[in-house]
KEVOVO-769026 format. One record per residue (C-alpha): residue in one letter; z, x, y. Coordinates in nm, 3 decimals. Each point is the difference from the previous one (the first is absolute). Layout:
+------+---------+---------+---------+
! rest !       Z !       X !       Y !
+------+---------+---------+---------+
!    A !       Z !       X !       Y !
...
+------+---------+---------+---------+
//
This chain:
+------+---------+---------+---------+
! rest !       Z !       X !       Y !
+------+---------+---------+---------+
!    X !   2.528 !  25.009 !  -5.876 !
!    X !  -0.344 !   0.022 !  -0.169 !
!    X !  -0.224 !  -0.273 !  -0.186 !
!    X !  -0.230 !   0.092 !  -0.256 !
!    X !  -0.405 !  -0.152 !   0.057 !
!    X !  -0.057 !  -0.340 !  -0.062 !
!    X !  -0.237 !   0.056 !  -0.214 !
!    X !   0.266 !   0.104 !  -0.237 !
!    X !   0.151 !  -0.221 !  -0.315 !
!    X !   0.357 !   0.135 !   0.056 !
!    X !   0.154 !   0.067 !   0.390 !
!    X !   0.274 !   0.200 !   0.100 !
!    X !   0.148 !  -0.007 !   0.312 !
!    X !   0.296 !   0.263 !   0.044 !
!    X !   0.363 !  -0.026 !   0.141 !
!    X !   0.145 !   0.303 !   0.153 !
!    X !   0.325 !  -0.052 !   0.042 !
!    X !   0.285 !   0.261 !   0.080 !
!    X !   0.146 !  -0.001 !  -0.298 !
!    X !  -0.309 !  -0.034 !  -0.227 !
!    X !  -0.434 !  -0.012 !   0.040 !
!    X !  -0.085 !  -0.278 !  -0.297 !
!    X !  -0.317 !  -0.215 !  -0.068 !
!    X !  -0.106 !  -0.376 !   0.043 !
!    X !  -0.235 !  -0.049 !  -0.280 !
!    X !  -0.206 !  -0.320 !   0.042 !
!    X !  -0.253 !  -0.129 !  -0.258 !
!    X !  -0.116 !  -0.236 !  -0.248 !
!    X !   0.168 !   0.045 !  -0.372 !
!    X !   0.206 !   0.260 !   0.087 !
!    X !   0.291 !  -0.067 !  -0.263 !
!    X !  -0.220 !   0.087 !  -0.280 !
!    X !  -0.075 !   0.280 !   0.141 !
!    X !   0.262 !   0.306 !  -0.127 !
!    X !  -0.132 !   0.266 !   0.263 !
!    X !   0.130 !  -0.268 !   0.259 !
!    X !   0.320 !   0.104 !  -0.118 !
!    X !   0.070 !   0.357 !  -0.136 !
!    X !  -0.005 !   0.279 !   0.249 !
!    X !   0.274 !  -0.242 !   0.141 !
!    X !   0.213 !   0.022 !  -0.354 !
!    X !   0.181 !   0.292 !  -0.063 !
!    X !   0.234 !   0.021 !  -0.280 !
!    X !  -0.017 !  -0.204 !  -0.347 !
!    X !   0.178 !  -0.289 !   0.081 !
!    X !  -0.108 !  -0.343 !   0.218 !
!    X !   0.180 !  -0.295 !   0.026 !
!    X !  -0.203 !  -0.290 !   0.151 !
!    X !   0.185 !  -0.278 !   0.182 !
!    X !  -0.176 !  -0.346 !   0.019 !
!    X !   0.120 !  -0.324 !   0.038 !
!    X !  -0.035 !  -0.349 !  -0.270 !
!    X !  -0.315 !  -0.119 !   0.235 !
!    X !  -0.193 !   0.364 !   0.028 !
!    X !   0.115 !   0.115 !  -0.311 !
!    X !  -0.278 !  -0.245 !  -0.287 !
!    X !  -0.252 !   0.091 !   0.236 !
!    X !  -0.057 !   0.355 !   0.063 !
!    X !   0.300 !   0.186 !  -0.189 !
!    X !  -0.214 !   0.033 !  -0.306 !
!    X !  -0.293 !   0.199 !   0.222 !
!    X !   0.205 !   0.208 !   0.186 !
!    X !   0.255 !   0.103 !  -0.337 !
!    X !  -0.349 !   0.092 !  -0.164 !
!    X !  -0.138 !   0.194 !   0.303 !
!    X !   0.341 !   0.178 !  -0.001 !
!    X !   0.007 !   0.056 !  -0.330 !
!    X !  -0.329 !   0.176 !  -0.001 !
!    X !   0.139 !   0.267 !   0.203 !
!    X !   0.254 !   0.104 !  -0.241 !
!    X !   0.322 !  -0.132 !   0.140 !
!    X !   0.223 !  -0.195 !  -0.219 !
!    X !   0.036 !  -0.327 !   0.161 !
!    X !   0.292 !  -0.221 !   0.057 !
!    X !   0.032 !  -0.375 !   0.196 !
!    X !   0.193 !  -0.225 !   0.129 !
!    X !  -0.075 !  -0.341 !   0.108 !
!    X !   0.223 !  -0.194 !   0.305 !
!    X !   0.015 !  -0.374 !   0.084 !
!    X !  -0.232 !  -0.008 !   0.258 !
!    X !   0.078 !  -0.161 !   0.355 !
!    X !   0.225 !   0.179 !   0.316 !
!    X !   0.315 !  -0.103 !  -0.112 !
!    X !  -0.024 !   0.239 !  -0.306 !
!    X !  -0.019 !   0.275 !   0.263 !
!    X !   0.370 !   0.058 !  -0.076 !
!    X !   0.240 !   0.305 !  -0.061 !
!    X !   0.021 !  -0.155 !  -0.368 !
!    X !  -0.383 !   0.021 !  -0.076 !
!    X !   0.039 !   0.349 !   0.148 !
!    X !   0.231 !   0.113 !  -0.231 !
!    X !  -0.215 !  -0.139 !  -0.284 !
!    X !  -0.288 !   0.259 !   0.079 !
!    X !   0.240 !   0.266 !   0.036 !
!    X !   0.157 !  -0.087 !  -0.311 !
!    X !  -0.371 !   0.028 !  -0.197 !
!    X !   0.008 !   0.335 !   0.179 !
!    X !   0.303 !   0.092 !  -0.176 !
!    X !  -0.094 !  -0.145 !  -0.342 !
!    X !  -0.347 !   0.169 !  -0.030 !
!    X !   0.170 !   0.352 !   0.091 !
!    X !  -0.265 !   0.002 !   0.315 !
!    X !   0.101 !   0.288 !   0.241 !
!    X !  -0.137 !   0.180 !   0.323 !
!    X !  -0.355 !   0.046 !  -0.091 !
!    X !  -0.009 !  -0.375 !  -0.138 !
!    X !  -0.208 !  -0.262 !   0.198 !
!    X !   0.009 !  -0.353 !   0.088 !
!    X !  -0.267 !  -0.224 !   0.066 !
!    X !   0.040 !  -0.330 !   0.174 !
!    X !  -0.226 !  -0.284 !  -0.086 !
!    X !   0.008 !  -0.313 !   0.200 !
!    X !   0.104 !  -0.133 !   0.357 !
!    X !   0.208 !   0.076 !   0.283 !
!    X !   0.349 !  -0.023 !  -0.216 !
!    X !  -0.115 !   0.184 !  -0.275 !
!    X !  -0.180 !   0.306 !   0.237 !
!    X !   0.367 !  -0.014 !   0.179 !
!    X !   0.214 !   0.004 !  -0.267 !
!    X !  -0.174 !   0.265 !  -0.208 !
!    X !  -0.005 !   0.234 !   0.260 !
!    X !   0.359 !  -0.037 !   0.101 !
!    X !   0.076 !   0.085 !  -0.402 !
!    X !  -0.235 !   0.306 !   0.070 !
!    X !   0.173 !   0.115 !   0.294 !
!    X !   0.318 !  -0.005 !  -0.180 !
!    X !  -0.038 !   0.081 !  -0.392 !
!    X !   0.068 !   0.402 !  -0.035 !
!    X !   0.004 !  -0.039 !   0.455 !
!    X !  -0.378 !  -0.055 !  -0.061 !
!    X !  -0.277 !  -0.006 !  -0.231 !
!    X !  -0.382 !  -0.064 !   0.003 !
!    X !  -0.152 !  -0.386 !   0.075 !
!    X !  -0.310 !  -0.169 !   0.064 !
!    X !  -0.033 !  -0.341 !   0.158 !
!    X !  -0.272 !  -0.191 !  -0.196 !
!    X !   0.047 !  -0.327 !   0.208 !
!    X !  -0.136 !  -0.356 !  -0.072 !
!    X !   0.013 !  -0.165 !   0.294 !
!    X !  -0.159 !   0.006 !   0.349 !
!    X !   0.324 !   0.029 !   0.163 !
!    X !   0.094 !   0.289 !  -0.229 !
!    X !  -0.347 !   0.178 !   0.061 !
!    X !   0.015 !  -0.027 !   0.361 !
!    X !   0.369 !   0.050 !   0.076 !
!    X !   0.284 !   0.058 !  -0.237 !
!    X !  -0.208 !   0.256 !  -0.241 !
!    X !  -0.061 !   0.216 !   0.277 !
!    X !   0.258 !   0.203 !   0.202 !
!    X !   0.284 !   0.083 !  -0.223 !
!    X !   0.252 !  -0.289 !   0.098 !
!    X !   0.212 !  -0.061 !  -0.316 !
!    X !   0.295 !  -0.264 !  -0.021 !
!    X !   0.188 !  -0.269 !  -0.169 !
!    X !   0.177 !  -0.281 !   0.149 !
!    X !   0.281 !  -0.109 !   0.086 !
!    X !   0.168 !  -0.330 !   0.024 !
!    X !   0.037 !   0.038 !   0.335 !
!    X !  -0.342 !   0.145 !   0.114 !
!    X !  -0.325 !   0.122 !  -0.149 !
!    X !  -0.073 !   0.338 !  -0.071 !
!    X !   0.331 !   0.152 !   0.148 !
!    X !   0.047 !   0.217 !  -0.314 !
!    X !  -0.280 !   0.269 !  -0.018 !
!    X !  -0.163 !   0.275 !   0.042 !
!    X !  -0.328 !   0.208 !   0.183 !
!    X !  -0.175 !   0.139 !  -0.324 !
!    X !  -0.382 !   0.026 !  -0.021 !
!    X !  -0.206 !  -0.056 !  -0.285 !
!    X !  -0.215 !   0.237 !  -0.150 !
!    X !  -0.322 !  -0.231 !   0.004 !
!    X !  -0.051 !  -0.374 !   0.099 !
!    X !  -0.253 !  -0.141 !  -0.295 !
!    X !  -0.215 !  -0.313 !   0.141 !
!    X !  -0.167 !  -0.224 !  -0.255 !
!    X !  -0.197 !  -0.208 !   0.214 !
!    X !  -0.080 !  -0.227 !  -0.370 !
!    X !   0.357 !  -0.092 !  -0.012 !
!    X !  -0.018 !  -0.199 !   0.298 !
!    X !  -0.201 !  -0.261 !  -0.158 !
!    X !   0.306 !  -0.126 !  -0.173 !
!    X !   0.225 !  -0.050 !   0.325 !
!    X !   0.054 !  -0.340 !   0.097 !
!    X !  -0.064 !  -0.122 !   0.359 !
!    X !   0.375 !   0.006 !   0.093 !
!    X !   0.014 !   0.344 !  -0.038 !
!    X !  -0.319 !   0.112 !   0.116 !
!    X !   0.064 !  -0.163 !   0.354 !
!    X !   0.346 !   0.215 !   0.031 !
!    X !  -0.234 !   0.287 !  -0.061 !
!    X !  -0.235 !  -0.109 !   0.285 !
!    X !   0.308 !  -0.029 !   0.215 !
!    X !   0.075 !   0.357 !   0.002 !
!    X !  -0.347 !   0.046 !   0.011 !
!    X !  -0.017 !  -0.162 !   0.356 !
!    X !   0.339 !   0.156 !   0.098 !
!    X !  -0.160 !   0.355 !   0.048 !
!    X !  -0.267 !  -0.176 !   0.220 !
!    X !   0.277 !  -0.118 !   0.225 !
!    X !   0.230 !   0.328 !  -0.013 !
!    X !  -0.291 !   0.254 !   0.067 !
!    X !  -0.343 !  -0.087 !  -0.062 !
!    X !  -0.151 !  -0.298 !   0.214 !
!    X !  -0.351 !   0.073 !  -0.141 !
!    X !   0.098 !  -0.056 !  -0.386 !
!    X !   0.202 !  -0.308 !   0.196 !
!    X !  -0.345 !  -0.159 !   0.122 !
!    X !  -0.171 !   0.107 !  -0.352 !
!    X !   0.297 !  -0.240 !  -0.183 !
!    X !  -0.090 !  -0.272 !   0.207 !
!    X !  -0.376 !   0.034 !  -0.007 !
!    X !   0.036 !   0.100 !  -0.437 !
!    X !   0.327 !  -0.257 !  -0.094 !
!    X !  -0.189 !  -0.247 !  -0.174 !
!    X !  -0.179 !   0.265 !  -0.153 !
!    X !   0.374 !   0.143 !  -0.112 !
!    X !   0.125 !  -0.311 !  -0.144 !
!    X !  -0.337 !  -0.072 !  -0.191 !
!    X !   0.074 !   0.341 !  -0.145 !
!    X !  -0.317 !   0.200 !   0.049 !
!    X !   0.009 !   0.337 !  -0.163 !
!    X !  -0.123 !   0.189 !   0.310 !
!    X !   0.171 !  -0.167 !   0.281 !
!    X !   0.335 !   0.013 !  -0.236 !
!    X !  -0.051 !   0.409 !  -0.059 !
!    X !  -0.036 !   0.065 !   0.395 !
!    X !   0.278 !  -0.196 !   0.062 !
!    X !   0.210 !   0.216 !  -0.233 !
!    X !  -0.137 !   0.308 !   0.080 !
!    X !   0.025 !  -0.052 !   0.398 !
!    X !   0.353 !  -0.081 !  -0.060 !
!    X !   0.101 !   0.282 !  -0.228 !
!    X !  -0.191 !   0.198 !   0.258 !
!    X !   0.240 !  -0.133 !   0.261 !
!    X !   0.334 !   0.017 !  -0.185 !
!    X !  -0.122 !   0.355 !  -0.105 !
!    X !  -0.022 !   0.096 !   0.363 !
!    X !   0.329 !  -0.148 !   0.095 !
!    X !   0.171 !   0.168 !  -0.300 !
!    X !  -0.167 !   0.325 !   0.029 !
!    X !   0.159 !   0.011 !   0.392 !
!    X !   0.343 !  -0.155 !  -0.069 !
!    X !   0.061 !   0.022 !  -0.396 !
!    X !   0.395 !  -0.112 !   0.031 !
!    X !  -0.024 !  -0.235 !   0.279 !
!    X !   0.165 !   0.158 !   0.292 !
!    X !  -0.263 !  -0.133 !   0.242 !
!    X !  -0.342 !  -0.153 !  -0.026 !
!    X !   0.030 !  -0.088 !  -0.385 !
!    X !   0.260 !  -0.253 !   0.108 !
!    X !  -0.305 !  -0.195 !   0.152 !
!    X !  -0.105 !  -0.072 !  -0.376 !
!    X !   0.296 !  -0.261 !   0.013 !
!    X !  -0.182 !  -0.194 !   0.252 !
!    X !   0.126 !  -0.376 !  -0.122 !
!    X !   0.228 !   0.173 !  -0.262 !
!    X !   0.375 !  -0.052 !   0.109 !
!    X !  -0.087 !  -0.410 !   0.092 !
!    X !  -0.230 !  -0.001 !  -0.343 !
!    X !   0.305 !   0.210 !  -0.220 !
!    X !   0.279 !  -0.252 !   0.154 !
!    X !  -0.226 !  -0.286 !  -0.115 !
!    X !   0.000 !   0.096 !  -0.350 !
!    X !   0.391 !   0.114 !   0.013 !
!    X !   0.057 !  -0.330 !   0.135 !
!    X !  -0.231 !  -0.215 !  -0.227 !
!    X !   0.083 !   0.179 !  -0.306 !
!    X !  -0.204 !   0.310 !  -0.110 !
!    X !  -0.312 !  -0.176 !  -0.195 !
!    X !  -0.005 !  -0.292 !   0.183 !
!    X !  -0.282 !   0.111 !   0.252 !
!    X !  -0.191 !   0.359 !  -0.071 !
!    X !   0.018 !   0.262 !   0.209 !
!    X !  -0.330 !  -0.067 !   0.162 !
!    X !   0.052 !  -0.369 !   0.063 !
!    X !   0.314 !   0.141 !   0.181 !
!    X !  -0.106 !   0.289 !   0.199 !
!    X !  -0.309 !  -0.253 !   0.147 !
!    X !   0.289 !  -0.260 !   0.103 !
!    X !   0.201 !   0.325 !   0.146 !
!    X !  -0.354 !   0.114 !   0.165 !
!    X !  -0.069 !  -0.277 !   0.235 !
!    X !   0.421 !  -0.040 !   0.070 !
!    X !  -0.009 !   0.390 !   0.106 !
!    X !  -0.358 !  -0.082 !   0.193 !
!    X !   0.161 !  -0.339 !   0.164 !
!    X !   0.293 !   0.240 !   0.115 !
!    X !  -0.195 !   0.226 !   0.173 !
!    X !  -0.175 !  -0.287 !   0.185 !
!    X !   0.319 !  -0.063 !   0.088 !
!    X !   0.095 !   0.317 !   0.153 !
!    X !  -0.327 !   0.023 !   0.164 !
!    X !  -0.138 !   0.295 !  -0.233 !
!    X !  -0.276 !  -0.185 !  -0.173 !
!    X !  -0.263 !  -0.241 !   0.135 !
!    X !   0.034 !  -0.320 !  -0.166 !
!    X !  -0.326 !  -0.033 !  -0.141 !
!    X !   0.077 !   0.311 !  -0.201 !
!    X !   0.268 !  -0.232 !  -0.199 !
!    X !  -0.274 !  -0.307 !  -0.041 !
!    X !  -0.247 !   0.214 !  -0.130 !
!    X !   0.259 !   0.135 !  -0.246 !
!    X !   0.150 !  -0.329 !  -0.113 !
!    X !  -0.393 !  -0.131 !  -0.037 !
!    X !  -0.117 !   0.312 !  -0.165 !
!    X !   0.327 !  -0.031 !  -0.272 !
!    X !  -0.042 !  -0.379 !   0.019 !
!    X !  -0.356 !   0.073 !  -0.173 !
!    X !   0.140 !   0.192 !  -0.290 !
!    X !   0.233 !  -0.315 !  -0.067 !
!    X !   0.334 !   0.195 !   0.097 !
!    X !   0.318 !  -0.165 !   0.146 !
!    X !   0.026 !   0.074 !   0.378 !
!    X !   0.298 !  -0.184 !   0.065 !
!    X !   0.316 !  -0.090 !  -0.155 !
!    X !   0.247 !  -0.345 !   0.003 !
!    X !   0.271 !   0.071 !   0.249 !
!    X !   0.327 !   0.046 !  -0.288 !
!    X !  -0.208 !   0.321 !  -0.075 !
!    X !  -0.037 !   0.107 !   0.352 !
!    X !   0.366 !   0.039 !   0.019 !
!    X !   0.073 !   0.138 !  -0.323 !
!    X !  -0.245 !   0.274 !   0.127 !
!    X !   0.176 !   0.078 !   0.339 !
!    X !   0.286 !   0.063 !  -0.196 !
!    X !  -0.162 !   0.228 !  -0.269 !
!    X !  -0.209 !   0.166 !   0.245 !
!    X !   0.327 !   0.136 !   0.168 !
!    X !   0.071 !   0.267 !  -0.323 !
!    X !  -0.397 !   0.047 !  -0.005 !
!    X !  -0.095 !   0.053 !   0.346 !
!    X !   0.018 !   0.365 !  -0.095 !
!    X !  -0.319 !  -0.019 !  -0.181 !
!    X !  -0.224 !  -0.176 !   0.271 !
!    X !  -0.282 !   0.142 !   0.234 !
!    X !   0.073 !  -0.172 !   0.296 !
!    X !   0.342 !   0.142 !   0.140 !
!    X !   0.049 !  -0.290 !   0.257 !
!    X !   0.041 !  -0.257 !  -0.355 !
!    X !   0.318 !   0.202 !  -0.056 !
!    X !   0.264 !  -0.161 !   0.209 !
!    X !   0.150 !  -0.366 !  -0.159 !
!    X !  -0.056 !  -0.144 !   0.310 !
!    X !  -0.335 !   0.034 !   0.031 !
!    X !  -0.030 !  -0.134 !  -0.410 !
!    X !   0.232 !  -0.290 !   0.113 !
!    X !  -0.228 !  -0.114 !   0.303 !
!    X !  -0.316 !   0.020 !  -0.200 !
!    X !   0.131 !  -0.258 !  -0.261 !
!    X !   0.098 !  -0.219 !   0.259 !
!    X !  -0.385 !   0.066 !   0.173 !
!    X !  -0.175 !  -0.076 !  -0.340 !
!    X !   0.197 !  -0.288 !  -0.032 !
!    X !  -0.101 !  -0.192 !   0.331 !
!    X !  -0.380 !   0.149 !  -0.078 !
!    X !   0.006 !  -0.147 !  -0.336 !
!    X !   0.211 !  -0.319 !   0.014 !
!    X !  -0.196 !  -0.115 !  -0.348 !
!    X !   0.157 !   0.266 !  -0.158 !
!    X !   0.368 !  -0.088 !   0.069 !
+------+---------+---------+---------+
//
């Protein structure tokens, strides 16, 4: 993986994953920029996916960027929030795909967060068995996780991203400017997966998030960018050794199966995926106190360190045991093996129930 100088106004770091070598393009105004965009295009056709929220704000740029590469242009705009991430919205996309005649060199372009990065790619892994996409994400969650790798799904009533696929993009486009319009909620789940890759495989960029959080939250361009690029850089390098998960990618779900049986349980929307996977970071650092693989102080620095960015690191005990019981059909998906026995899930509600009798 390379990063251009600095110095320059646009900066590419590059995935090279088995199945595909793409670009990370990171700079200021990008969307109106239609070289961002075409030597990623092929064909005549794109159909952009957005959501209601996204959609008034930067659909008109990017349609006219798009345009100006010669492509006719199609949209469609989803309700925005995780519980649209749904078999039925799926079959919308793929039903503009059918209506505009788009075929296998056609392209789709996701614009927005997490859900709609997920559920555009799953669409492109599956219209014609695959066509062209590029992620343009939103959010600082989408920029520093779900954009990158090639992880595609829906959900399904019974757990969260269980119907998908592995299908890379063919770029990842980064408009730093659209982050100026993110609310705090959802820039603190971004800084949760942020601090995640400190834990999981870089205790440096761990100490930098505690010595730069306030820093994070206050939104300062520069801290904000190497925070973005140092986790791309790390979910590049994971991806790049382990694209479909069949060892060290699955430490990428650090937090994940306790954070995905929160929402399940809660309701999909209730709490974002950020605000979940921080809750499911300190449970999954708490258990490994517990089984004598972590020194505590790791897991007080952690709770602190999320506590800072204004993220939930606890939940009230009816959710506890809603997640034991999820976690059972999601254990699969976890990086710590020893989580993946009901026993284990059982005692640690019980544990977190004594330690946090407030919460009962």
């Amino acid at each position: 993986m390379t990063s251009v100088s600095p110095a320059e106004r646009t900066r590419v770091l590059e995935v090279k994953a088995e199945s595909r070598t793409y670009p990370i393009i990171f700079g200021d105004g990008l969307l109106g920029d239609p070289a961002n965009f075409s030597p990623y295009l092929p064909g005549d056709k794109v159909l952009v996916v957005t959501n209601e929220t996204v959609g008034p704000l930067y659909l008109s740029k990017l349609r006219e960027s798009l345009t100006a590469t010669g492509k006719n242009i199609f949209t469609i705009e989803l309700p925005d929030g995780e519980q649209y991430k749904s078999m039925e919205w799926l079959n919308a996309i793929l039903d503009k795909c059918m209506e505009h005649k788009l075929d296998r060199k056609s392209s789709l372009v996701a614009l927005g967060g997490g859900v709609v990065g997920d559920i555009t790619g799953f669409a492109a892994a599956c219209f014609v068995r695959g066509v062209p996409f590029i992620q343009v994400p939103t959010t600082l969650l989408a920029v520093v996780d779900s954009s990158v790798g090639g992880k595609t799904a829906v959900n399904h009533p019974k757990g969260k991203n269980m119907i998908g696929a592995f299908y890379q993009p063919r770029a990842v486009v980064v408009d730093t400017a659209v982050l100026s319009t993110l609310d705090d909620r959802q820039l603190a789940a971004g800084i949760a997966e942020i601090v995640k890759y400190g834990l999981i495989r870089d205790e440096p960029f761990f100490r930098w998030c505690e010595e730069n959080m306030d820093a994070m939250v206050a939104r300062d361009p520069a801290t904000l960018l190497y925070a973005m690029e140092r986790s791309c850089i790390n979910k590049a390098e994971v991806v790049e050794a382990d694209e479909k998960e069949g060892g060290v990618r699955a430490t990428l779900n650090l937090g994940h199966t306790f954070g995905h049986a929160i929402e399940a349980s809660m309701g999909y929307g209730q709490w974002l995926h950020g605000e979940a996977v921080a809750a499911g970071m300190v449970m999954a650092c708490e258990m490994s106190v517990r089984l004598g693989w972590l020194d505590e102080s790791v897991t007080k620095r952690t709770e602190k360190l999320l506590a800072r960015a204004s993220l939930p690191v606890s939940c009230l005990r009816p959710i506890w045991i809603a997640v034991a019981h999820c976690s059972l059909e999601m254990a699969a998906e976890d990086a710590m093996p020893q989580l993946r026995s009901f026993n284990a899930y059982a005692a640690r509600v019980e544990r977190l129930s004594a330690r946090y009798p407030h919460f009962c």
